[in-house]
ZAMARGU-4260 file (C-alpha; in steps of 0.2 Angstrom, whole numbers, plus 5000, padded with zeros to 4 digits):
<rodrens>
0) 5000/5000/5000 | 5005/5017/4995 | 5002/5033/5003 | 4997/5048/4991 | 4997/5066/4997
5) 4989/5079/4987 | 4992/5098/4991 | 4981/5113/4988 | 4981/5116/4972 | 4980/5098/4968
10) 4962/5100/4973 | 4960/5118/4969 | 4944/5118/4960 | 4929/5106/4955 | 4941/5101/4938
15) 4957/5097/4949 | 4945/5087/4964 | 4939/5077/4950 | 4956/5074/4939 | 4962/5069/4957
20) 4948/5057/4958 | 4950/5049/4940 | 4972/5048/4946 | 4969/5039/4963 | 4954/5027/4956
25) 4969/5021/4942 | 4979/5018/4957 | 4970/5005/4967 | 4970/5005/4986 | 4981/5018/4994
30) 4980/5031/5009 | 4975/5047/5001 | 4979/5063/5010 | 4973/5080/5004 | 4976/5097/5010
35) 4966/5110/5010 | 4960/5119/4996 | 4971/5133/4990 | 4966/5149/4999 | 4956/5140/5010
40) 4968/5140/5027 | 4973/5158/5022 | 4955/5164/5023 | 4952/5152/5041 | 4968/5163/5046
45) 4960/5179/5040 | 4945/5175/5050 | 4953/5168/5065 | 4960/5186/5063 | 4947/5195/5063
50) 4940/5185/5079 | 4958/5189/5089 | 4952/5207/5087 | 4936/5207/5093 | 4928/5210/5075
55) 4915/5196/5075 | 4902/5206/5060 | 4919/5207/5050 | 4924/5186/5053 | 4908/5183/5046
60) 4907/5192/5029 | 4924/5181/5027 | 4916/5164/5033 | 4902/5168/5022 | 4909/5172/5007
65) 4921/5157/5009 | 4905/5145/5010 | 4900/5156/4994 | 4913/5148/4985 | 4911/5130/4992
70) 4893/5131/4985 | 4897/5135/4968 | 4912/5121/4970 | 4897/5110/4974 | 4887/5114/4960
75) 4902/5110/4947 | 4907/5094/4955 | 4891/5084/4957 | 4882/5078/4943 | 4867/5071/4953
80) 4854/5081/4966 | 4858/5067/4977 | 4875/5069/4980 | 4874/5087/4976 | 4863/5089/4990
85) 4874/5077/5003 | 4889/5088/5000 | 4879/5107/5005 | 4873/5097/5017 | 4889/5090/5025
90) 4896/5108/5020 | 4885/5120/5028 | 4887/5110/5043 | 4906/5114/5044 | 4903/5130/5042
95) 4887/5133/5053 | 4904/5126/5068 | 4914/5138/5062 | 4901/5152/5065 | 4897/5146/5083
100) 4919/5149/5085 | 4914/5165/5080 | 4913/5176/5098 | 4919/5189/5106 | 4926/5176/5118
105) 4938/5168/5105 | 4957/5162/5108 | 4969/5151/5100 | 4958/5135/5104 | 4945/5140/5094
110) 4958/5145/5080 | 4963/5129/5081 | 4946/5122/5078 | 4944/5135/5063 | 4960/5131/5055
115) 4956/5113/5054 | 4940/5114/5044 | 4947/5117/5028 | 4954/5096/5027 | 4940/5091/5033
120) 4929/5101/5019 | 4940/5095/5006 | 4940/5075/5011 | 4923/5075/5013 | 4919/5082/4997
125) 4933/5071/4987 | 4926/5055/4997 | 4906/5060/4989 | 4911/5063/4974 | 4921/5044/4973
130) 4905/5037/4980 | 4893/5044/4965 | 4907/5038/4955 | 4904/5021/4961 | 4919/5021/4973
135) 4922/5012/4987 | 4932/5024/4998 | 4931/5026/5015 | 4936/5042/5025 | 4945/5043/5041
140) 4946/5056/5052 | 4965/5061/5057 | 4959/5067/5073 | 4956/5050/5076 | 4976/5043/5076
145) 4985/5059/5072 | 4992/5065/5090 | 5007/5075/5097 | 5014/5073/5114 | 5017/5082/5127
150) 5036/5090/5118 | 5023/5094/5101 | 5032/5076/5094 | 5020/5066/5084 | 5015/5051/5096
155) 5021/5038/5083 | 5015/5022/5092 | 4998/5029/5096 | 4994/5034/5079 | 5002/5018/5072
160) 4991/5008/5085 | 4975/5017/5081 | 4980/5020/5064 | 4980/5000/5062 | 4966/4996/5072
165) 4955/5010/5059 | 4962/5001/5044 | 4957/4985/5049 | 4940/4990/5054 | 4938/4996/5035
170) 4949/4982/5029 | 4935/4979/5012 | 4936/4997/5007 | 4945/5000/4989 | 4953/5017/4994
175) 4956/5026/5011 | 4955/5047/5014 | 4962/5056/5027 | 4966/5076/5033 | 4985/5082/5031
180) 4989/5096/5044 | 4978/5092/5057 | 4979/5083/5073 | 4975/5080/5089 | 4989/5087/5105
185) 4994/5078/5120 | 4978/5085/5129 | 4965/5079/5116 | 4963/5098/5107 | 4961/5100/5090
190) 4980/5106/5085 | 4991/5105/5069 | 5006/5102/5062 | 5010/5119/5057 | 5008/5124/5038
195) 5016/5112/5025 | 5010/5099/5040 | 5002/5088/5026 | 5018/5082/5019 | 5023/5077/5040
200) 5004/5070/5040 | 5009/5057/5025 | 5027/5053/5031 | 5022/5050/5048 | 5007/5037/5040
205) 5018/5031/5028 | 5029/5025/5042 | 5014/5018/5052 | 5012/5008/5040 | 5028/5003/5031
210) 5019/5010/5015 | 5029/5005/4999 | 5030/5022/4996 | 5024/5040/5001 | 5020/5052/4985
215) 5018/5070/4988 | 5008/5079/4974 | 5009/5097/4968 | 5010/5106/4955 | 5027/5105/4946
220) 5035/5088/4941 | 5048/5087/4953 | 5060/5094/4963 | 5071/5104/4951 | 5089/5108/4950
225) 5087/5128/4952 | 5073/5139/4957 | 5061/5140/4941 | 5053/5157/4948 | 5071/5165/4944
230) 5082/5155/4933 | 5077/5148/4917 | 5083/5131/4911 | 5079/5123/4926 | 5076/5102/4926
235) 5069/5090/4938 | 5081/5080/4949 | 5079/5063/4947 | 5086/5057/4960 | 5091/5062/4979
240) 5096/5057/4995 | 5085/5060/5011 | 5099/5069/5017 | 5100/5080/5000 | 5082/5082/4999
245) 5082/5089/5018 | 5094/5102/5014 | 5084/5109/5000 | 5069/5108/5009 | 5076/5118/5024
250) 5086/5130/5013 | 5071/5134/5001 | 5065/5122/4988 | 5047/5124/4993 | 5041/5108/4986
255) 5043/5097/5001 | 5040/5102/5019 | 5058/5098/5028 | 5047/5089/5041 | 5043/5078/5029
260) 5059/5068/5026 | 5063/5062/5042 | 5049/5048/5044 | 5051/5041/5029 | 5072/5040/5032
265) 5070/5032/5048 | 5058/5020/5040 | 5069/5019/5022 | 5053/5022/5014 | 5055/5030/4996
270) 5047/5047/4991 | 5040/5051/4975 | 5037/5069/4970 | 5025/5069/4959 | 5014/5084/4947
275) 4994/5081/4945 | 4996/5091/4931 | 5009/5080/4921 | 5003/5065/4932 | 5015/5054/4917
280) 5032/5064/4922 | 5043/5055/4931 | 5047/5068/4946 | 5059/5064/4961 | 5064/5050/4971
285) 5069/5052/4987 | 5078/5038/4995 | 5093/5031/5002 | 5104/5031/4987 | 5122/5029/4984
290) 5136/5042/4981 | 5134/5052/4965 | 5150/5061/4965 | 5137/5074/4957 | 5132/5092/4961
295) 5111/5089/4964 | 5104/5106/4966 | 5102/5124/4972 | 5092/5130/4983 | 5091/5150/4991
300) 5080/5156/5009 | 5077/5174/5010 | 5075/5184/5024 | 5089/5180/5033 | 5098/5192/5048
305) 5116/5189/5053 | 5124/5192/5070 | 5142/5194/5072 | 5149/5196/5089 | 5170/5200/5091
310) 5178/5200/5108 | 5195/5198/5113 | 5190/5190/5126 | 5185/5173/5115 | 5204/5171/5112
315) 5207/5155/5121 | 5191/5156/5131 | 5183/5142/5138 | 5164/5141/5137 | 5162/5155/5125
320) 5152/5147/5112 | 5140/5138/5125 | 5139/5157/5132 | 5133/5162/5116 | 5122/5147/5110
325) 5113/5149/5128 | 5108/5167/5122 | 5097/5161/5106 | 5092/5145/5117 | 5083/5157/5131
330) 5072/5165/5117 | 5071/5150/5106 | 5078/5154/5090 | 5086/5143/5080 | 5104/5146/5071
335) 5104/5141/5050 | 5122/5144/5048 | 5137/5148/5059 | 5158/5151/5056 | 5170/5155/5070
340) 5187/5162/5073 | 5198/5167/5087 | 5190/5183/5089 | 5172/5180/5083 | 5159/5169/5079
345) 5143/5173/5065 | 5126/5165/5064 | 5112/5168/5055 | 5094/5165/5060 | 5076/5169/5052
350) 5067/5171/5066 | 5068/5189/5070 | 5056/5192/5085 | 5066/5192/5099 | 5082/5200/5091
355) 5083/5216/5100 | 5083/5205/5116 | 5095/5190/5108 | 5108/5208/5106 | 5106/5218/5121
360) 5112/5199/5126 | 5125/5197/5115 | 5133/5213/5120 | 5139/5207/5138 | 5153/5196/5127
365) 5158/5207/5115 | 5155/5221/5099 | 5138/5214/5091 | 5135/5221/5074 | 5119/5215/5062
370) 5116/5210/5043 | 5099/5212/5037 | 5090/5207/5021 | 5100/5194/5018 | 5098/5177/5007
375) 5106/5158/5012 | 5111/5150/4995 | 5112/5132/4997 | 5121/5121/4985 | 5119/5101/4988
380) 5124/5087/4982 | 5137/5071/4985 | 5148/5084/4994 | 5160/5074/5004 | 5178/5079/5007
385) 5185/5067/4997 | 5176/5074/4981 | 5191/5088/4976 | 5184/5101/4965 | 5165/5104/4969
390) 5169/5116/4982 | 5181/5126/4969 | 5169/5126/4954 | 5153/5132/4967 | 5166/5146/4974
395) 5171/5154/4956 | 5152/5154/4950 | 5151/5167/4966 | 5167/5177/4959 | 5156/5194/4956
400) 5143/5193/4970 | 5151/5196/4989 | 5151/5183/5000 | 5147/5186/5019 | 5150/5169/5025
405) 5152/5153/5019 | 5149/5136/5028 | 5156/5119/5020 | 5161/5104/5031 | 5147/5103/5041
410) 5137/5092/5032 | 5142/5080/5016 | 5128/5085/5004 | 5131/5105/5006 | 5140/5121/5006
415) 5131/5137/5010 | 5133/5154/5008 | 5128/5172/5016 | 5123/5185/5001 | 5113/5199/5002
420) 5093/5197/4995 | 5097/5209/4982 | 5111/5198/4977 | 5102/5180/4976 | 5095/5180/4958
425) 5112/5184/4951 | 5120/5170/4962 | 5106/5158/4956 | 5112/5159/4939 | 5128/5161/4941
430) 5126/5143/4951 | 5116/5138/4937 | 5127/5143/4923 | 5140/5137/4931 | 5137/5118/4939
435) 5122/5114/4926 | 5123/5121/4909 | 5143/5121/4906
</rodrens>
């Protein structure tokens, strides 16, 4: 058994559902996972919104032209009154609980509620509209086996326990829905797994399982070489690591959650990237494959700020670094990249919240200065030491673009560089020019 993921605009309209429909059917029993519609969860977060400041009129103009546009979804979709009928039926009740959420006594509980409705429209509709197609599909409801623990971990023996014992109760069905994103936490609330969550929802089932594979479908045929946005010439990969495809994913290739990967690596389960709208293109695999001696891929992030911090005193100095890690810790900010000398140490971080209280911090130890608008350009591939030459030919490619740090060695499958933004769609295609179309 496989496990199929589609994402927003997989299932963006009544054309796409049904196109998704027709794909899965081909496919015989599998686990399908959808997302939300695209735009849905952006409008539930406009309304939650709305809610958090007290404007409960102004929620429900949103709520109500958001079922608008389910209605008229409806009406595309079904081809009988029947069915037409149990889906604004199944729908209006969705959003008749969205509008008892809408009070002047809202907080993130309720939001939480909110933010899960979109999944749950969206299988229910894709599961009627098999049904009048004469399927045999049966839906189940994440929040029945998707949990977190008490750290925000996915609780992977509860959902694999409750997971199986759901699957056997519908043993005779021909295919299986579920949500993506949503979840139950450790106290029985509705929760999430944060946006892109649907990608974590299939790796985390797919490992339940032991699915013979997990295959995430979007809207471009793979993850490619370049950014397609700002470099032209770009190609799917064919092939990638875990470790590979976790870079990209973390440094930018929007493609795949980075959440994602992790499951599936632990369970050496394969991962198929996948386009419904080439559903015949080959895509990516994602797996554990050998050395390619190969550059892979670029990726970029954006909005990045980076911290240097000089003292003398770290000459030599015991306990420095832990000094300085403890800072970021204490307001829970994650680091991206980081390079040291004997007089100074700079990290980057995209999480800018707390930075004004992450450097009056800092300053205790030393002169702090700050690099904003700046871009992490991420180059990946079989990048182990041994390999002379890749780290030369990446280097050159960046010969007219200035360089504000550089991280290589930390990792086999990348080598990373600080630029500023304005900087990162020359470096893209000086990357590209220079490691795929030479």
């Amino acid at each position: 058994m496989k496990v199929l993921k589609f994402g927003g605009t997989s299932v963006g309209s009544a054309a796409r559902i049904k196109e998704v429909a027709k794909l899965v059917t081909e496919r015989g029993k599998n686990i399908i996972v959808l997302s939300a519609m695209s735009g849905t969860t952006n409008t539930l977060v406009e309304i939650s919104d709305y809610l958090h400041k007290r404007n409960v009129d102004g929620a429900k103009e949103i709520v109500n032209q958001l079922e608008n546009k389910y209605r008229n979804v409806i009406d595309e979709l079904f081809a009988s009154d029947e069915y037409r009928e149990a889906a604004r039926k199944e729908i209006k009740a969705i959003f008749n609980y969205i509008r008892s959420l809408s009070t002047d006594k809202f907080s993130y509980f309720e939001e939480r509620e909110i933010l899960a409705q979109g999944e749950l429209i969206s299988t229910n509709l894709l599961n009627l509209y098999l049904h009048e197609q004469s399927v045999d599909s049966v839906l189940l409801s994440a929040l029945e086996f998707m949990r977190t623990d008490n750290n925000g971990e996915p609780d992977s023996s509860y959902i694999r326990s409750r997971l199986h014992a759901q699957l056997e109760k519908h043993s005779d069905a021909a295919i299986y829905l579920t949500q993506g994103y949503i979840c139950r936490n450790a106290f029985g609330e509705v929760d999430n797994l944060q946006r892109g969550g649907s990608d974590y929802t299939a790796s985390l089932i797919g490992a339940a399982i032991g699915a013979e594979e997990i295959e995430i479908w979007t809207d471009i045929d793979g993850m490619h070489n370049n950014d397609p946005r700002y470099v032209e010439g770009t190609s799917p990969v064919s092939e990638l690591h875990f470790d590979e495809a976790a870079e990209l994913a973390y440094f930018g290739a929007k493609i795949l959650h980075p959440t994602c990967v992790l499951p599936a690596k632990l369970n050496n389960i394969p991962v198929r990237l996948l386009n419904t709208m080439q559903p015949d293109a080959k895509g990516t695999l994602i797996y554990n494959c050998p050395s390619s001696h190969t550059i892979k891929a670029v990726a970029a992030k954006d909005n990045i700020t980076a911290i240097k911090i000089k003292s003398g005193r770290m000459l030599l100095a015991y306990g420095f670094l832990r000094k300085v890690f403890e800072i970021f810790e204490s307001y829970q900010t994650s680091i991206d990249m980081i390079t040291t000398s004997e007089v100074g140490v700079s990290v980057t971080i995209d999480n800018t919240r707390n930075l004004h209280l992450i450097l009056d911090d800092l300053k205790k130890f030393g002169t702090v200065t700050v690099d904003h608008d700046m871009a992490i350009i991420c180059v990946v591939g079989d990048l182990e030491w041994h390999n002379t030459g890749f780290e030369t030919k990446t280097l050159k490619a960046m010969d007219t673009i200035p360089v504000r740090m550089i991280s290589y060695g930390g990792s086999n499958y990348n080598i990373s560089m600080l630029v500023r933004q304005s900087d990162k769609i020359n470096a893209l295609n000086a990357l590209q020019k220079a490691l795929f179309n030479d």
